[in-house]
C-alpha positions, 0 to 999 in steps of 0.5 A: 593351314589345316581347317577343322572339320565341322561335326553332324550328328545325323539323328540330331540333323533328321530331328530339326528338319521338317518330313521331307519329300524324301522321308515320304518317299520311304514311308510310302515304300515301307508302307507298300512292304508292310501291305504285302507282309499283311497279305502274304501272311493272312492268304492262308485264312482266306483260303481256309475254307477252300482247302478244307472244301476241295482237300476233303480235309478237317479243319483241325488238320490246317493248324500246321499250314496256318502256323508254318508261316508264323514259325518262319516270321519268328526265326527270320525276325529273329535272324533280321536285326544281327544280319541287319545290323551287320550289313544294312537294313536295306539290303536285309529289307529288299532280300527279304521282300524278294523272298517271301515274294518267290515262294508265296509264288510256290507255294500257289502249286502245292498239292498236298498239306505237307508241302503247302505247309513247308512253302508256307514257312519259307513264304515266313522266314521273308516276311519275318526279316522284312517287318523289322527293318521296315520299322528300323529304317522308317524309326531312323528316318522319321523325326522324334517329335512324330516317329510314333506316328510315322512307325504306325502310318506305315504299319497301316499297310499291314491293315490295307494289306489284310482288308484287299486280301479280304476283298480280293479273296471274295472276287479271286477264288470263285473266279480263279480258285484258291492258288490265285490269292497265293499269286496275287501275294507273290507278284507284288513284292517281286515288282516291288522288289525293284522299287526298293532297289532303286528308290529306298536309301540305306539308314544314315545312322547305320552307314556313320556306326559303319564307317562309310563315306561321308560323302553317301551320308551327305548325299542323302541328308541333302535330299532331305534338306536341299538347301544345306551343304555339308562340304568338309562335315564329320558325321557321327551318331552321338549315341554310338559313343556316349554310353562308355562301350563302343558299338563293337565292345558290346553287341546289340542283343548283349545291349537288348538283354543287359540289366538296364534294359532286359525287365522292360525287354521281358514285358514288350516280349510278354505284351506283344506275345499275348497280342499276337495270340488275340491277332492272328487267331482271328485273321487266321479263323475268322472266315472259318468261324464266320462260316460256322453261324450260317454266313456264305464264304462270300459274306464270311470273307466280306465280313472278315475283311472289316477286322484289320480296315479299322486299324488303318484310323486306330494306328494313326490316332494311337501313333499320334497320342503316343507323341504326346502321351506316356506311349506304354499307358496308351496302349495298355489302355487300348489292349483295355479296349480290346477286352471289352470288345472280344466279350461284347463281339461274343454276344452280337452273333445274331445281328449282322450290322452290330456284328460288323460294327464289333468286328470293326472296333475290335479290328480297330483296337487290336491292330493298333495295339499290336502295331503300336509296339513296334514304335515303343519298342523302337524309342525304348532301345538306344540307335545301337541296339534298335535293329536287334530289339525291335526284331527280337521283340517281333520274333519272340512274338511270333510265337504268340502267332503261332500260339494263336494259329494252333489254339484256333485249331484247337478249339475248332476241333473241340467245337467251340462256337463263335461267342466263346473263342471271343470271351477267351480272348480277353484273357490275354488282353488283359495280361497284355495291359498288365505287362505295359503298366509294370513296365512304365517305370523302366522308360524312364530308366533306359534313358533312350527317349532323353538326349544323350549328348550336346555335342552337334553342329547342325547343317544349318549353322555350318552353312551360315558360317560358310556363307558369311 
């Protein structure tokens, strides 16, 4: 006598349990990857000043090095969700974090402008492949009902990763000279490497769409659920076949770019385009123009430090109201905010205290704005195309990164003071909000935050079953 198996739909399974040890484990680790993403990524502006001091170089002539990094984070993003999609999220996530760990390492021993720039780019294509699939794995692990606050708790190591390098960088780089910063972001993600490899699990969501065994999939949904069982259980990802087209009739970036979803696509590119210019010109010359109104290249590095620690509290409590609140409006009103500020920071040049209080809120907003895509992005595109839109999102606007590295340096050589790059800013801020409250309409539309089906058995009642 044959005996039916019993179906589970994993997210559906993830959804009703509570966040587990185990789920923490993988937001700690993610939150470690995304800290030195932040880190590796800003090294550059710390050492700024000691580059152009030691090379005898202009300022201007640091806008390649400043945005290599940048091109490469675009291309790697762009390169992550297909890869990560065909062969795993976590070896795309641990390859990649190995990678940027390596030649940040190189790049501590570049002698001239040309090389440190080519180090830097390979240093990018790391960290572009890593920050996708940190907010794909952690998105497919972390419960509906708080995956906006769980994206955004681990992208708080991208704030903590920029305010240690701001701190590290004051103590390093007088004691040990600027390539020791470059070091310190290439040891870590090598140790780190090694804790990915034995400790973070694949994505179940990606291991059902690809057909391994169910017995690796219930292995890791016993770790979450200890007291469930699920001997004899199919597993399956429900959105995977209920819109019509199996996962392999229609690729993902086809899914991304198809007419349910491009409008909304072409506005979460817009919007973290121009937040990305706002973000990375001032991590990149904030030290630089903090020099330019008299500070010491202690205090400038102090006071830039202040900038990305706001955005660890802005992340949660943004990540929180976006639970409960339209997520789009929330942060169109923050990126709102960060209009206000940049005018406000541009008049407070005088007063250090006030200054510092600005720089802060502004950190506060910006970065939370900026973070807080990655978590609209991953409920606005169904599982299947997740990996692909959230990283083509964040590659596409790497681009606004490098417009804002290479803007900055612009600026600088056309001698625009401190006041007036902050009132530029918010320019695009405000398109940024623009471009989210257009889109509103179109969540409702790509039906990615409705439940697609009713078709599960949940652990618990197959347990029960068995049981009586």
């Amino acid at each position: 006598m044959t005996t039916a198996k019993s179906t589970v739909d994993v997210q559906a399974f993830i959804d009703s349990q509570r966040f587990s040890p185990f789920q923490w484990t993988i937001l700690v680790l993610c939150f470690l990857v995304v800290a030195a993403d932040g880190f590796d990524t800003a090294a550059v502006g710390f050492i700024a000043p000691s580059l152009v001091q030691q090379w005898g170089v202009a300022r201007s002539s640091l806008g390649p090095v400043m945005s290599a990094a940048l091109v490469g984070l675009g291309i790697g993003a762009l390169a992550a969700g297909p890869c990560a999609d065909r062969i795993g999220r976590k070896t795309v996530l641990v390859l990649s974090v190995f990678f940027f760990g390596i030649w940040s390492l190189a790049a501590a021993h570049a002698t001239s402008i040309e090389q440190l720039t080519v180090l830097r780019f390979l240093t990018g294509l790391g960290l572009g492949a890593a920050m996708p699939n940190a907010v794909t794995l952690m998105s497919e692990y972390a419960p509906a009902r708080i995956r906006a606050v769980a994206v955004n708790a681990m992208f708080c190591g991208f704030s903590c990763g920029l305010a240690i390098g701001g701190v590290a960088s004051a103590w390093l780089i007088p004691h040990f000279g600027w390539p020791s910063v470059l070091v310190a972001g290439g040891v870590g993600p090598i140790v780190l490497t090694a804790l990915l490899v034995l400790l973070l699990p694949e994505s179940v969501q990606f291991m059902v769409v690809r057909k391994r065994a169910d017995e690796r999939v219930a292995q890791i949904l016993e770790r979450i659920a200890p007291l469930s069982r699920f001997d004899g259980c199919r597993f399956i990802a429900v959105e995977s076949h209920t819109s019509g087209k199996s996962v392999k009739a229609q690729s993902a970036l086809a899914l991304v770019l198809s007419s349910r979803y491009r409008f909304g696509t072409l506005m979460l590119w817009l919007a973290y385009f121009m937040g990305l210019l706002i973000y990375y010109l001032l991590t990149n010359w904030l030290p630089t123009l903090f020099r330019d109104t008299g500070l010491s290249g202690e205090k400038a590095a102090l006071m830039t430090s202040l900038f990305p620690l706001g955005g660890v509290l802005g992340n949660l409590c943004v990540g929180w109201i976006m639970d409960r609140i339209n997520g789009n409006r929330v942060i169109a009103v923050t990126y709102l905010l960060v209009a206000v500020l940049v005018l406000l920071v541009g008049r407070g040049v005088g007063h250090q205290i006030w200054l510092g209080t600005l720089i802060f809120l502004t950190g506060t907003s910006v970065t939370s704005a900026v973070t807080s895509m990655s978590a609209l992005a991953a409920s606005f595109y169904p599982t299947r195309g997740r990996a692909t839109g959230v990283a083509w999102m964040l590659g596409i606007g790497r681009i606004g990164g490098v417009a804002g590295a290479l803007v900055g340096a612009a600026l600088m050589g056309l001698g625009w003071q401190f006041g007036a790059v902050f009132s530029l800013l918010a320019v695009p801020a405000l398109i940024s909000a623009v471009a989210l409250v257009v889109m509103a309409p179109r969540l409702g539309e790509s039906g990615a935050q409705r439940p697609e089906s009713k078709e599960v058995v949940t652990p618990s009642s197959v347990l029960d079953k068995k049981l009586g």
